[in-house]
Every structure is written in structure tokens, then in C-alpha cells.
N, C-alpha and C positions, 0 to 999 in steps of 0.2 A: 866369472861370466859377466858380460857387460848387460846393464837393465836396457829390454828391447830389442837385443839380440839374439838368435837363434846360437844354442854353444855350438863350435866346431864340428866337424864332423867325428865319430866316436869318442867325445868328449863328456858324455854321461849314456851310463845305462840304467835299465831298471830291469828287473826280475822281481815277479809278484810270486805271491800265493794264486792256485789254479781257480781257486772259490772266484765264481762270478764276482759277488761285490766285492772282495779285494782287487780283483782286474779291476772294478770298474771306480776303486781309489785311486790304483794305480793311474788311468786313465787322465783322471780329473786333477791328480799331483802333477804330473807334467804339462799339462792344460795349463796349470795354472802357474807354474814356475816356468815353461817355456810356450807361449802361446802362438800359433799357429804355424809350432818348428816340426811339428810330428815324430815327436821322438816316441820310438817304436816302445812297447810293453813287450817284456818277453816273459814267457813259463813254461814251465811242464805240462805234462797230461798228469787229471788229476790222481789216478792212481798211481802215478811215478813219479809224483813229489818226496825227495826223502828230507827235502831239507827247510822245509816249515812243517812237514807232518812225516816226521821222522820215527817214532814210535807209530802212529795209526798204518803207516806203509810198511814196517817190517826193517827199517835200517837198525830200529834200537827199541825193540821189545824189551817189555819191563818184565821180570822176576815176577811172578805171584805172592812170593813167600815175604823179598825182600820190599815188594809195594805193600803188602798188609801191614812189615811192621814199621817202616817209615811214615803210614798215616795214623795208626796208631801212636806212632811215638809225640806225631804232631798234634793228637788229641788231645794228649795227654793222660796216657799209658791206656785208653777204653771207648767204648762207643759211651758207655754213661755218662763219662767225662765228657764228651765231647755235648752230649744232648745238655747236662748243666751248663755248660760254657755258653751257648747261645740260646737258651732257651728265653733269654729277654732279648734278641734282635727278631727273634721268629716271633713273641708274642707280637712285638712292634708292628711289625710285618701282618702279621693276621688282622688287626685291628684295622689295619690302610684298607685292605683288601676285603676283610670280612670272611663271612666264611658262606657256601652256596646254601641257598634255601632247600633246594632238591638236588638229590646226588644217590646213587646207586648205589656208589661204598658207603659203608657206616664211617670214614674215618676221611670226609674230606677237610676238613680244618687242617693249614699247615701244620701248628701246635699238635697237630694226631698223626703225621708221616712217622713212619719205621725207620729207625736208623739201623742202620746193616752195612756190613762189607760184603759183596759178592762174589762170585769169581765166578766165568762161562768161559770157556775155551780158552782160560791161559790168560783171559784178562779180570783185572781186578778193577770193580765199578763201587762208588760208594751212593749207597741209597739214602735219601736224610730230604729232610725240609731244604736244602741248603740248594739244591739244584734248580731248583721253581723257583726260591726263593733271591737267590743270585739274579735269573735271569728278570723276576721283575722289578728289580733296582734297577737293573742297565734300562729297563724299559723306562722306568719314570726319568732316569736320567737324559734318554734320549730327547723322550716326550720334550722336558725344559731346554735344551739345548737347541732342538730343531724350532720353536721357540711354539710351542703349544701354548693357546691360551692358559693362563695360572690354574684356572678352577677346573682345567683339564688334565693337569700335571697329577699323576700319584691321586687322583681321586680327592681333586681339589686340597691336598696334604703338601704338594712343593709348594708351596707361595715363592722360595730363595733358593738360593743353590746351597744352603745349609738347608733347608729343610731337607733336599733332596740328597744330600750327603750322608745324612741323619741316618735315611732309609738304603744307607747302602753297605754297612753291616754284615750284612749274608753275603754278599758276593768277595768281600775281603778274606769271611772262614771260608767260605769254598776256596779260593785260591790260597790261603793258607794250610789246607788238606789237598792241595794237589800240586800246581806247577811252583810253587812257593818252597817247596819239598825236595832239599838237596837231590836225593835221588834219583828222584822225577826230574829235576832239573836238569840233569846232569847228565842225564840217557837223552832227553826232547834236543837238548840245545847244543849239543858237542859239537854236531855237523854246522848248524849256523855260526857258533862263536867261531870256530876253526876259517871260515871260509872270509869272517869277516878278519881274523889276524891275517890271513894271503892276501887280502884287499889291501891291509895296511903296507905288502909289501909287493907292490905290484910284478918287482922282477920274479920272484918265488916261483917254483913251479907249482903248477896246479891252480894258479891263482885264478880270480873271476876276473872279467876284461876291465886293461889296466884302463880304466879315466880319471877325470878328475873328478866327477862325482857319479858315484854310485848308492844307489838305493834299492835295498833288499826292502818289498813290501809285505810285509806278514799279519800276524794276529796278535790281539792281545797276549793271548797262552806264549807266543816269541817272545816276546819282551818280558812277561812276567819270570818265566825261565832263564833267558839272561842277566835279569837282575841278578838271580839268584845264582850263577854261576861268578857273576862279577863282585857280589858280594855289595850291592850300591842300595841303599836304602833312599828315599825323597817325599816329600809333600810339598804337593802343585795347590797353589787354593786352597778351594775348601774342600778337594778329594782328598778320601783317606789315603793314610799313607801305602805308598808304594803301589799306589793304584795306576794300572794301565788306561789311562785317559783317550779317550778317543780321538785319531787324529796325534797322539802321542809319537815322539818319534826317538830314539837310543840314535845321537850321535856323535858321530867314531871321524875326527881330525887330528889328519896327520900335520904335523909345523918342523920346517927345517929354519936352523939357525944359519942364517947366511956368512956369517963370519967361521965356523967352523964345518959343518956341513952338516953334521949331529941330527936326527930327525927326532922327532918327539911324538905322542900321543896323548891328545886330551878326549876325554870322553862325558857327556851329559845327556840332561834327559828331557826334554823338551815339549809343553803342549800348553796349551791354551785353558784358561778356565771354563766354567759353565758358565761363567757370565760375558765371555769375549765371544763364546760358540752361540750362543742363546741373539747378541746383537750384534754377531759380523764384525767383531772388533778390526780393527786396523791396526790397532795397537800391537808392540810389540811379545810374542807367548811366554809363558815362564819358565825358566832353567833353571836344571840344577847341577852343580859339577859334583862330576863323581870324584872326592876327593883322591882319589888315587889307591894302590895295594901300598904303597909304602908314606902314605900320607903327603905325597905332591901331587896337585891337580894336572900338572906336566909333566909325563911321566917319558922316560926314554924310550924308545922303542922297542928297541933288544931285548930291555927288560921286562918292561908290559909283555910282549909276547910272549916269554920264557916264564912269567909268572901263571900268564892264564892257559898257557901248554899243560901246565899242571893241573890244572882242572879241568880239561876235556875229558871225555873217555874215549880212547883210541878206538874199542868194539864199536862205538856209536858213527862212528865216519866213514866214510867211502868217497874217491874221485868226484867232483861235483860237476856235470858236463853243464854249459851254457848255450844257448842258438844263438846268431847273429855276433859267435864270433870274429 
């Protein structure tokens, strides 16, 4: 695309996630990559997403039996084990936060949450400090990045984007007990890796509308689970590894060699630090090359797709329909 130009006419699409604020990234991503072209946001109706909330919609329901024992296994064979493993991020964590003066339960101090695996209607939830606890790392991380005065960050505790990396600990176990979790992975994410190998091959049938750039807009939990079907480990900055950064992006280029016709597939993982999001950097974000399944970063086509066929699971997909094709 030429800078300043409006692309083509069907020469990018975009399909978000139905969640307002995804729309309303999606919105703001084309704003800002093509400004004042109106290139349309398309999605589903939120109950009839299967393919960013593929498991929450019924395309690829998880086993009860076989999610207890893949999070266990990721515990480290128990709930004990797992309450020893991070019982020094969660004390870290109660110290930032504190604990309340007045409270109804006897047990509100994170350090005093129950760890439990539960199961209601066919689904398996895990109860632990790790879910409060996750969500306010992303919070303090937020706070530093939208660029919160210091002594407003994490309770005056970010001063850096290490400090505030420091405190983000719990939200690493929680995604290492959930979408981090082959299994897990591997039921959430079939239908999107699948859709993004038909993008790679635009004649394909069933494929999503052929352009020259397309952008699937999803969640963290998308990405987290495609790592983990692609097998791509990274550290961006100073986020922990293999953390879904906000504004994070998985991209998937296709390269043909012009003297043979050959086409290739490189894949990377792309986003900005806390300190380029924190001062509107203009600089260029950080990438990482997913060094490939057979250890080339260029990997052929045919092959890349024949390798990660193998790790879909066919139960977890179905026909993906599109609007404005």
C-alpha cells in the first residue's frame, strides 16, 4: 500500500472479535493504518462467534475430565503444588495491594483465596488467588502504559516498566494453567489457526476474503493459544516471556520468490514496549521471528501448512462464513 493512500477497493479486510472494545480496536487500527479510507469492521453476533470464542460458543467444548487433568499436570501433579509454586508472587502481590481493613469474609487477604478446581455444568473453572491476581497486573500495567502519573501506578510500586513487570507474575501462572495448556490450546484455537492457513492460500476453498491484508482482531487468550499450537516462545522488553502484550500482534507473510514462483511463510510476533506505549513512541515495535517448525524462519508453504494441519483438531472447526464478501 502506498503511504497516504486509501488501498484498493477489497484490498484489506478486517474481522474482529464481537466485544465492544475489540470493535472499538478494530475501529482505531484501520484509523490509523488507513485514515479517512473507511475501511469497514466486520463480525459476528456475539453469541455466534465460534472462531475467537470457540469453546465459550459450543464449537469446541472442553472435556471435564481431560481439562482437570491437563491443569493439574500443569501444576505440577496438585493443587498444593501449584499453591507452593506461587505462593511468593501472590505474597508480592498482597503487599502492593494490602489487604482490606473491613470485609465480611474472614479470608480476604489474597495469601487466604482457596485453591480448587470446580466443575458446573460440564465446565471446569479454577478458583485460586491467580484470577484477581492476574487481573491486577494487567491493571497496574495498564495504568503505566496509558501513562498514569508514577505514584499512581500499582500504588505508587511501578516507578519502571520493570517494576511493573515485576508485579506481573500471576497473570503468567494463570495463563500457564489455562490457554498456555496444549489441550486448552488446541480445542480454543483450531478454528482460528485453520482459517489463518486458508488466508495463506487465498485460492483454497473455504478461505476468508482473498486481500492483500487481512486482520483477524481478537484477544489476548487468541494469541496466547496460538502460540501454543505454533509452538513459538518470545520476550518483548521487559514483559514476561511469552506475554500477550497489548496492542500485540501474530504476523502471518506470505513471500513469493520471483525467479521460481515458490511461495514461503514467515511468521512473527510483534508489539511495542511499556515504555514506547507509555510515550507514544514513533519508534519502530519489537519482533520476534518465530524461528520456524523445522528451524528456518522462511519456511515453504506446503510445508508450514502440512505441519500445523497436524496440530488442529478437526472436531474443533467448522465452515467459517464472512459478511461483505
Amino acid at each position: 500500500f502506498k503511504a497516504g493512500q486509501c488501498p484498493p477497493a477489497q484490498a484489506a479486510y478486517v474481522w474482529s472479535s464481537p466485544v465492544a472494545r475489540t470493535q472499538a480496536t478494530s475501529a482505531a487500527l484501520v484509523q490509523g493504518m488507513f485514515p479517512g479510507c473507511n475501511v469497514p469492521v466486520h463480525h459476528a453476533q456475539k453469541s455466534q462467534d465460534r472462531l475467537f470464542h470457540a469453546t465459550e460458543n459450543g464449537l469446541a467444548p472442553l472435556d471435564p475430565a481431560q481439562t482437570k487433568a491437563a491443569i493439574l499436570h500443569a501444576m505440577g501433579g496438585s493443587l498444593d503444588a501449584a499453591r507452593e509454586r506461587y505462593a511468593a508472587p501472590v505474597l508480592a502481590m498482597q503487599q502492593v495491594v494490602g489487604v482490606p481493613s473491613t470485609c465480611e469474609q474472614k479470608t480476604c487477604a489474597l495469601s487466604e483465596q482457596p485453591w480448587a478446581l470446580k466443575e458446573k455444568n460440564g465446565v471446569v473453572k479454577l478458583s485460586s488467588p491467580l484470577g484477581v491476581g492476574a487481573s491486577m497486573s494487567e491493571t497496574f500495567r495498564m495504568q503505566y502504559a496509558d501513562g498514569l502519573p508514577l505514584d499512581q501506578v500499582a500504588f505508587g510500586q511501578g516507578r519502571s516498566a520493570a517494576d511493573v513487570s515485576s508485579l506481573m507474575a500471576l497473570r503468567s501462572a494463570k495463563y500457564a494453567l489455562s490457554n498456555h495448556i496444549p489441550y486448552i490450546a488446541r480445542r480454543g484455537a483450531s478454528q482460528l489457526l485453520g482459517q489463518i492457513l486458508l488466508a495463506l492460500q487465498p485460492t483454497a476453498a473455504g478461505s476468508p476474503p482473498g486481500t492483500q491484508w487481512l486482520a483477524f482482531v481478537g484477544h489476548d487468550t487468541n494469541i496466547a493459544q496460538l502460540r501454543t499450537l505454533l509452538g513459538f516462545d518470545w520476550k518483548i522488553a521487559e514483559y514476561p516471556e511469552n506475554d500477550a502484550a497489548p496492542g500485540g500482534t501474530l504476523l502471518f507473510e506470505r513471500w513469493v520468490d520471483d525467479h521460481t514462483g515458490e511461495q514461503f511463510v514467515s511468521v512473527a510476533y510483534v508489539a511495542q514496549s511499556m515504555d514506547q506505549l507509555r510515550s507514544l513512541s514513533d519508534a519502530p515495535p519489537y519482533q520476534v521471528q518465530y524461528p520456524g517448525y523445522a528451524g528456518k524462519a522462511l519456511m515453504p508453504l506446503k510445508g508450514f501448512v502440512a505441519e500445523m494441519e497436524k496440530r488442529i483438531d478437526p472436531s474443533a472447526t467448522e465452515v467459517q462464513h464472512y459478511l461483505g464478501q
